[in-house]
C-alpha positions in Angstrom: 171.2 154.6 144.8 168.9 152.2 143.2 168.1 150.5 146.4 167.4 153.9 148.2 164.9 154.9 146.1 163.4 151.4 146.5 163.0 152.0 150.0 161.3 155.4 149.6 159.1 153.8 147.1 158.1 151.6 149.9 158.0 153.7 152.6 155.5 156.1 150.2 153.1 153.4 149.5 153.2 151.9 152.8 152.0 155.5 154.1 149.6 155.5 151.5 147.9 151.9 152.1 148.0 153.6 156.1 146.1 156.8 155.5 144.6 156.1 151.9 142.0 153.6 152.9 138.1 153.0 154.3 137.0 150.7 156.4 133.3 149.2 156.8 132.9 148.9 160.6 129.5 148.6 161.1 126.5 147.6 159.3 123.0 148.0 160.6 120.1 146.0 158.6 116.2 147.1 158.8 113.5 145.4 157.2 112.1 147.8 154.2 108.2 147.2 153.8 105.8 147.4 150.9 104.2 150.1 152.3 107.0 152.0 153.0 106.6 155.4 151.3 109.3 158.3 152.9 112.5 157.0 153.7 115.8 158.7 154.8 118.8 158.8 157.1 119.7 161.9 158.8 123.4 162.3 160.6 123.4 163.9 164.2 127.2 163.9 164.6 128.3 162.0 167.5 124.7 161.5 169.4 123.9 158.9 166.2 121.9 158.3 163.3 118.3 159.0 162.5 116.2 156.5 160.5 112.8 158.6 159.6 110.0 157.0 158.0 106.4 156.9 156.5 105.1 153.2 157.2 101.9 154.6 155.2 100.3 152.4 158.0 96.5 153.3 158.7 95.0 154.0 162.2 91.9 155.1 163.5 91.0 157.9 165.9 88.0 156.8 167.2 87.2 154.9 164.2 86.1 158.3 162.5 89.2 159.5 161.1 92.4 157.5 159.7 95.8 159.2 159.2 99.4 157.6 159.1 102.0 155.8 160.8 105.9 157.8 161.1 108.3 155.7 162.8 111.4 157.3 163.6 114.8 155.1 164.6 117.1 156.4 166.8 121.0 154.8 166.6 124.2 155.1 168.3 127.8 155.7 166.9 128.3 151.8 167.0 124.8 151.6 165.2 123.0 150.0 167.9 119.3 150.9 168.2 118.7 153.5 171.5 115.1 153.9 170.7 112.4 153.4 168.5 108.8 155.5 168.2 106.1 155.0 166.2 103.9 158.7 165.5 100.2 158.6 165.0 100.4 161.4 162.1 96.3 162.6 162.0 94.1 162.4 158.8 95.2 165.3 156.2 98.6 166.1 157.6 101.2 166.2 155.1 104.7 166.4 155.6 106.5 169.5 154.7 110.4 169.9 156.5 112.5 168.2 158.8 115.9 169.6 160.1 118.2 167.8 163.4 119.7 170.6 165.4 119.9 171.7 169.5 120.6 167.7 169.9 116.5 167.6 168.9 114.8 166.2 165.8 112.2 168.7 164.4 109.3 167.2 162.2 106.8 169.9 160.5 103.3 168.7 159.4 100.7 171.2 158.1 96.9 170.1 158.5 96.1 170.1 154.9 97.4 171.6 151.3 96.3 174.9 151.7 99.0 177.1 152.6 97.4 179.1 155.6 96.7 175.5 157.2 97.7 175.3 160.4 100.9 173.2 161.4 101.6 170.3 163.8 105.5 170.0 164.7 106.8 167.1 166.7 110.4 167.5 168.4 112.4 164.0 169.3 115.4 164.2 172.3 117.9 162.6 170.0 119.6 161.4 173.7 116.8 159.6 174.9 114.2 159.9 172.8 111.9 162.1 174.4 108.7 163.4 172.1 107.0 166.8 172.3 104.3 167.5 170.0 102.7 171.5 169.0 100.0 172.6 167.5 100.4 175.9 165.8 98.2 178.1 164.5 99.0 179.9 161.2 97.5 182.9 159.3 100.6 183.4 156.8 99.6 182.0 153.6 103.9 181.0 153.0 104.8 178.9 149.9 107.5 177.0 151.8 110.9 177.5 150.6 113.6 177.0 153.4 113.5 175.8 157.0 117.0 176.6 159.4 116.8 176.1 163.4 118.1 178.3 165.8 118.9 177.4 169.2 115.1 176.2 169.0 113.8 178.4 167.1 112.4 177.3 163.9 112.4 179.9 161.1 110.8 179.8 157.4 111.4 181.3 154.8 108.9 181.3 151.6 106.7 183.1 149.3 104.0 185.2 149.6 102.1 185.8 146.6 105.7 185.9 145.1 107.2 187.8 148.1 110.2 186.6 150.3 108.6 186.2 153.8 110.3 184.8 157.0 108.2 183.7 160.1 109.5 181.9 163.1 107.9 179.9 165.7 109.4 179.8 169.7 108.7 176.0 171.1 105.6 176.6 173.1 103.9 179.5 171.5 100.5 178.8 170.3 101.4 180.6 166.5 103.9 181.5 164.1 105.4 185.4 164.1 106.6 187.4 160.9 109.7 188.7 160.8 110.1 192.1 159.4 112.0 193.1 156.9 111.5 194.4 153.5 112.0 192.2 150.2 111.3 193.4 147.0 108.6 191.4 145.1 109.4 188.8 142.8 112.9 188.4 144.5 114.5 184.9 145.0 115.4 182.7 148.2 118.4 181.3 147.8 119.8 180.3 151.1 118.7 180.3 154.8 121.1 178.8 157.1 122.3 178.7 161.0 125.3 179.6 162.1 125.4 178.1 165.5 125.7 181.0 167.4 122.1 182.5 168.1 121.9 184.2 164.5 121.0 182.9 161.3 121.4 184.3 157.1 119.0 184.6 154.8 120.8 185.1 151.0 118.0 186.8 148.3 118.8 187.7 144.9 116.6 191.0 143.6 116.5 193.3 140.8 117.4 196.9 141.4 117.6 199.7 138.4 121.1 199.1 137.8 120.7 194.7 137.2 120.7 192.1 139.7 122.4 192.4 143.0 122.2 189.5 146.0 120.7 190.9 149.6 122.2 188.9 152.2 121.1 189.4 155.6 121.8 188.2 159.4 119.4 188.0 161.7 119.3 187.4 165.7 116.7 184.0 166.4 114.4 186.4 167.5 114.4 188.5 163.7 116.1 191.2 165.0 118.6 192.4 161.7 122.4 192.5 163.1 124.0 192.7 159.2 122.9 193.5 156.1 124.8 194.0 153.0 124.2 194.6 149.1 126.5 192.7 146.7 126.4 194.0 142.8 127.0 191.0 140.2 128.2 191.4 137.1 125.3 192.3 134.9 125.6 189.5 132.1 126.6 187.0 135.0 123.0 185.4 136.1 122.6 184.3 139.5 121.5 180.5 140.0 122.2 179.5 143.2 124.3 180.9 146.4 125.9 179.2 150.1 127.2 181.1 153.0 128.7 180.9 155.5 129.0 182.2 159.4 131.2 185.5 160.6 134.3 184.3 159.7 137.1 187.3 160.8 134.0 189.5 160.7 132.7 188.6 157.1 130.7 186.7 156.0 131.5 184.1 152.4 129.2 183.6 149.8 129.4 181.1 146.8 127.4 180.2 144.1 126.8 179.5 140.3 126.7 181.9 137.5 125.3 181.6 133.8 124.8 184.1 131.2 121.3 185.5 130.9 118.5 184.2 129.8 119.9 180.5 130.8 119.4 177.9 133.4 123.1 176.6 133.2 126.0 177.4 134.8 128.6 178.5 133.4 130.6 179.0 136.5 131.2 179.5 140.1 131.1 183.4 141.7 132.9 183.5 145.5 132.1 186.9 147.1 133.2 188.2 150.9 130.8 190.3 152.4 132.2 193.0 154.2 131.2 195.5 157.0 129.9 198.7 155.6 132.1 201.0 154.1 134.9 198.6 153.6 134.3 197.3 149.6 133.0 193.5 149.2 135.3 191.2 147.5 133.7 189.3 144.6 135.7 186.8 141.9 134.6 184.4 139.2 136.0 181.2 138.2 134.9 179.9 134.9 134.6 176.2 134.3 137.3 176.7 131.4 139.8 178.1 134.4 139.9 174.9 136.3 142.3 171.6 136.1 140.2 168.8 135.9 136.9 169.8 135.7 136.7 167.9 132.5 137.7 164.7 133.8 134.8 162.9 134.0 134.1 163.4 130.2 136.0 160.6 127.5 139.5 161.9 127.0 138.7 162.9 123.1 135.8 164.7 124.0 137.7 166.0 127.2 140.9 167.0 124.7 138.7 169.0 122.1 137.1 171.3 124.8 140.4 171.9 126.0 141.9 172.8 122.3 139.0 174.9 121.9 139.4 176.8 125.1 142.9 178.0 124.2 141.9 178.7 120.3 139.5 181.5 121.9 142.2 182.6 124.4 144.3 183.0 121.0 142.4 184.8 119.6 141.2 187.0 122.7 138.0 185.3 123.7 136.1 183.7 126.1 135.1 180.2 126.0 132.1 179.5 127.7 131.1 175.7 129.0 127.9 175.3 130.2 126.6 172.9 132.5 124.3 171.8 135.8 125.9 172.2 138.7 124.4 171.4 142.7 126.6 173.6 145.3 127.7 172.2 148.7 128.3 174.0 152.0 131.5 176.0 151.7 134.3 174.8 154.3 136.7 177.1 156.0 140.4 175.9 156.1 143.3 177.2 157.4 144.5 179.5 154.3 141.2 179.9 152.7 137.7 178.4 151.4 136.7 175.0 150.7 134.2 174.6 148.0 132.6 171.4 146.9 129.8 170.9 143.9 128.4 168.1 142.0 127.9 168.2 137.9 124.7 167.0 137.0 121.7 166.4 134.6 117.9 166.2 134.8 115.9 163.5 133.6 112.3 164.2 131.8 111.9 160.6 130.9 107.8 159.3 131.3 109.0 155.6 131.5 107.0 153.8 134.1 109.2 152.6 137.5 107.4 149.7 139.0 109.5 149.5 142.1 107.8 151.5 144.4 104.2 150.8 143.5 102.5 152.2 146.9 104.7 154.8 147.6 105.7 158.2 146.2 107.4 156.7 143.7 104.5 155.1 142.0 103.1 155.9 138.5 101.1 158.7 139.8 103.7 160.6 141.4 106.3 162.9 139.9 110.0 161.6 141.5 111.1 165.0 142.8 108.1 166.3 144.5 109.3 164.7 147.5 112.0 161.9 147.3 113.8 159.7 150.0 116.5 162.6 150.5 114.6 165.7 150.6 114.9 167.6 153.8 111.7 169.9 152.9 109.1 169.7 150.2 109.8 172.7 148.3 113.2 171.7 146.3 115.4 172.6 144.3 114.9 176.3 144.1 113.4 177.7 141.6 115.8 179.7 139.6 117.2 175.8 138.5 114.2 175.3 136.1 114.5 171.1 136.7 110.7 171.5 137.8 109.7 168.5 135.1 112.8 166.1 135.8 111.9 162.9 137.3 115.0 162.0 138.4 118.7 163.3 138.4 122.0 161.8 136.8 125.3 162.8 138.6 128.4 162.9 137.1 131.5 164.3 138.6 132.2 166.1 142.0 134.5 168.9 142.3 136.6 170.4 145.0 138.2 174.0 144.5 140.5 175.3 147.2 140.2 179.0 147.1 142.6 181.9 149.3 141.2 183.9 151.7 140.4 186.5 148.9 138.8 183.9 146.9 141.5 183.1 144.2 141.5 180.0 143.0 144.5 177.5 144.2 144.2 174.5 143.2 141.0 172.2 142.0 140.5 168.4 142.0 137.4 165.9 140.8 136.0 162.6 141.7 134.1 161.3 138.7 130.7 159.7 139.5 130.0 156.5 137.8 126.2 155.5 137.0 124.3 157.4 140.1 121.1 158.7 139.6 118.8 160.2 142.4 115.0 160.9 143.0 115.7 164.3 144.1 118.4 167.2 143.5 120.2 166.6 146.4 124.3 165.6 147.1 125.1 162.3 146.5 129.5 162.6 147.2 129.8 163.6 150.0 133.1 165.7 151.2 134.8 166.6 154.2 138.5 167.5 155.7 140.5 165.5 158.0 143.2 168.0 159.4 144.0 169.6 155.8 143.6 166.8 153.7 140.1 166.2 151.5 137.7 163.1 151.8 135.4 162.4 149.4 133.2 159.4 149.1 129.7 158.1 147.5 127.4 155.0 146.8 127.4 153.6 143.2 124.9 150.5 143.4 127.0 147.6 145.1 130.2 149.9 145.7 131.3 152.9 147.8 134.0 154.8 145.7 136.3 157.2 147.2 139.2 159.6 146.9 141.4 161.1 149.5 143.4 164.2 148.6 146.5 164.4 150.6 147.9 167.6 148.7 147.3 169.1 145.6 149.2 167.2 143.2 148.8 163.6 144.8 145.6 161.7 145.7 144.6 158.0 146.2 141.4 156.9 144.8 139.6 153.4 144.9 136.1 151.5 144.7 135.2 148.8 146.9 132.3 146.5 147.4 129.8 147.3 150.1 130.4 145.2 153.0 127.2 143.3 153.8 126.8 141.2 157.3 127.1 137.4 156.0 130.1 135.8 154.2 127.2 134.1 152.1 124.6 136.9 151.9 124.8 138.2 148.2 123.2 141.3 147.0 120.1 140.0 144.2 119.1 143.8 143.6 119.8 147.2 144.0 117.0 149.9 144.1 117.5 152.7 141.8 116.7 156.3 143.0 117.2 155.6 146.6 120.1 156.0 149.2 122.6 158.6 149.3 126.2 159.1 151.3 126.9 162.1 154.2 129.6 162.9 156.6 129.1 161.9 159.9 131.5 163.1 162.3 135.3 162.9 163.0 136.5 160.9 159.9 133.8 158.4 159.8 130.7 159.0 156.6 128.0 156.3 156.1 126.2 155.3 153.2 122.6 154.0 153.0 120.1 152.3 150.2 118.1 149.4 149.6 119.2 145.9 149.1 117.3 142.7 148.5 120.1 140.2 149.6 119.5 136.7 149.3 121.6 134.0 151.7 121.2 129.8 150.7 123.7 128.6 153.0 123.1 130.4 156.4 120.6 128.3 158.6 119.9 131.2 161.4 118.8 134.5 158.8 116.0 134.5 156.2 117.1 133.5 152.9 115.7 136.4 151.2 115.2 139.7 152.8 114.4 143.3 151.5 116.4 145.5 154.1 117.2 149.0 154.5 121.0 149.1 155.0 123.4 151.8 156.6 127.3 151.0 156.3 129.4 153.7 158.8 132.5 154.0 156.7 135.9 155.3 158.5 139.0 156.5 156.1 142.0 155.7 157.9 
């Protein structure tokens, strides 16, 4: 008997070290300039990698006016270099969005920092790297909010003068088009997003007699409205955030945070299904306090006392209510439900001086979020967040919950992130499915730490060095702020950052180097 369980002992942690583990297989090395100002890595599944960046190099157009120098990287799955371009970026352009979609790269300039500026888009064929450049004239004076593409089409979606607006652009037209469609004034953007089949949602919370309610809306590319649909909140629930997804069995999902009034913090997640009218939508909310291991990532005595107290109130018939930061990810459709990911975290005020990025938008003079190395368009983190002030962001734990196709909770798990802080409020963990287990990975300085959830109950979870290109190369410094972790495609992430890496032994590489670096990371 005792030698049989031996044997599955084994057998269980030979499977384990098989499908538990990541693998560094490639590493791609870029030299990172002084004058390097925007910096970022964007994922086009299995065409490659993107490598977009402001060289904050001067030109001169006919030595009257000077503007900048993008340079955009195309690579391949095996992180070989297909193409490189360099963009001549006019005097007074700033940069507002980018997004990859239709196989394309879309970058959006506007000529100048007035809002009715006209805008200058260039377009990159990821396969190949062709480049297309538009001028377009604008006349809607849009605070920019959201940018989505669809099959392209680009659509915005902003403010004016306080009022939800969409507009979208058709590649080739000489100006921007609104899309009608009433919004109530001082209403909320809180999600625009594709769903990859001609149409696209726009998610707007408003204020109706009764309280709060969320709009969400489906539009064709052209504006045309094929759905629309009120959902009521509960009235002392406050709406921060909200995701959705695409038809899924002829609804559409929506989740989100929730805190009480009056408050920036959540104090829990709503899941709602929005349903075709005259069938009743479906909403549910899951309190912080209702879920496993969300406190995990505090000490266990702190962790412990929250707990006590939780079932104290339940004792004696009331609610306890954590409060807390939380970023929402896309929500993921599996098999038997929803898939919903989020990140706890907290903003940073601090006015300390960062001398690392002198020359770029990191420097004294700049505020760290206005537009940091992750930031996909200008105008983040929405508004109804309140982290306007923050210079940077601390992360702290990432959560999974698996919810039924009603939205009751399952089952939840947590990854707890160790020292990570970020320019900008966007994801640093990174999760994904392989067949119906969970993958979830991020960068912490020198390391990539990960966990893989094979069930509900049992997980495998480990931190290992990031694998640079020389046996003798040795990492002298990591820069805070900067780098991040996404899924790529199939089961393979990658992680990026900055390194200075020094090297005394090997005779055919520089001994010291500044480098922008991108590990592709495979879980086996």
């Amino acid at each position: 008997m005792t030698r049989l369980l031996l044997i599955i002992l084994i057998s269980i942690t030979s499977s384990y070290s098989i499908y538990g583990q990541v693998a560094q297989i490639n590493r791609f090395e870029m030299e990172k300039k002084n004058t390097d100002d925007f910096f970022t890595v964007a994922p086009a599944g299995e065409l490659g990698l993107l490598i977009i960046r402001d060289t904050n190099k001067e030109f001169s157009f006919k030595e009257r006016a000077k503007g900048d120098t993008w340079e955009v990287t195309g690579l391949d799955t095996t992180m070989t270099e297909m193409w490189k371009h360099e963009l001549s970026i006019a005097y007074g352009h700033s940069f507002k969005a980018y997004d990859v979609a239709d196989s394309r790269l879309y970058l959006l300039f506007r000529d100048g920092e007035f809002e009715k500026n006209d805008y200058h888009l260039i377009t990159i064929e990821i396969d190949g790297g062709e480049v297309n450049t538009y001028d377009i004239e604008n006349e809607v004076a849009l605070d920019l909010s959201h940018i989505t593409v669809v099959d392209g089409v680009i659509v915005l979606a902003g403010y004016v003068r306080y009022s939800p607006t969409l507009v979208n652009y058709k590649i080739g037209e000489s100006k921007f088009e609104i899309i009608p469609g009433f919004f109530k004034d001082r209403s909320d953007v809180i999600d625009l997003r594709s769903n990859n089949n001609g149409t696209f949602n726009v998610l707007t919370l408003e204020k109706g007699y009764g309280g709060f309610f969320i709009r969400l809306r489906t539009h064709s590319k052209d504006g045309t409205i094929l759905f629309e649909r009120e959902i009521e909140m509960m009235q002392d629930h406050k709406v921060l955030s909200g995701k959705t997804t695409g038809f899924i069995d002829g609804n559409i999902a929506i989740t989100g945070t929730f805190g009480a009034k009056n408050s920036y913090y959540s104090q829990g997640i709503y899941f709602a299904i929005a349903k075709p009218e005259g069938q009743p939508n479906v909403v549910s909310y899951i309190n912080f306090t209702d879920l496993e291991h969300f406190f995990d990532y505090m000490r266990p005595r702190r962790a412990e006392r929250i707990r006590e107290k939780v079932k104290r109130r339940e004792v004696a018939g009331k609610d306890y209510d954590y409060r807390t930061r939380l970023l929402m990810h896309d929500i993921d459709k599996t098999e038997n439900g929803f898939l919903v990911s989020a990140e706890v975290y907290d903003p940073r005020y601090d006015r300390t001086n960062r001398t690392e990025f002198q020359n770029s938008y990191f420097d004294n003079t700049q505020n760290y979020n206005f537009t940091g190395a992750n930031y996909q368009y200008v105008r983040q983190p929405n508004r109804l967040v309140n982290v306007d002030g923050a210079n940077h962001f601390e992360f702290l734990e990432s959560i999974v919950l698996h919810l039924d196709k009603q939205g009751k909770l399952k089952w939840d798990q947590s990854l707890k992130i160790e020292d990570v802080e970020a320019a900008s409020l966007a994801a640093v963990t990174d999760v994904a499915k392989k067949d119906e287990q969970i993958l979830m990975l991020y960068r912490n300085e020198e390391n990539i730490s990960y966990k893989y959830l094979v069930d509900q109950d049992s997980s495998i979870q480990a931190t290992e060095p990031i694998k640079l290109n020389d046996e003798y190369d040795e990492i002298k410094h990591n820069y805070d702020l900067i780098g991040g972790t996404e899924y790529w495609y199939g089961n393979h992430f990658f992680v990026w950052g900055y390194h200075k890496v020094e090297n005394k032994v090997a005779v055919d590489v520089d001994k010291r180097r500044n480098v922008l670096f991108i590990n592709k990371v495979r879980f086996e």
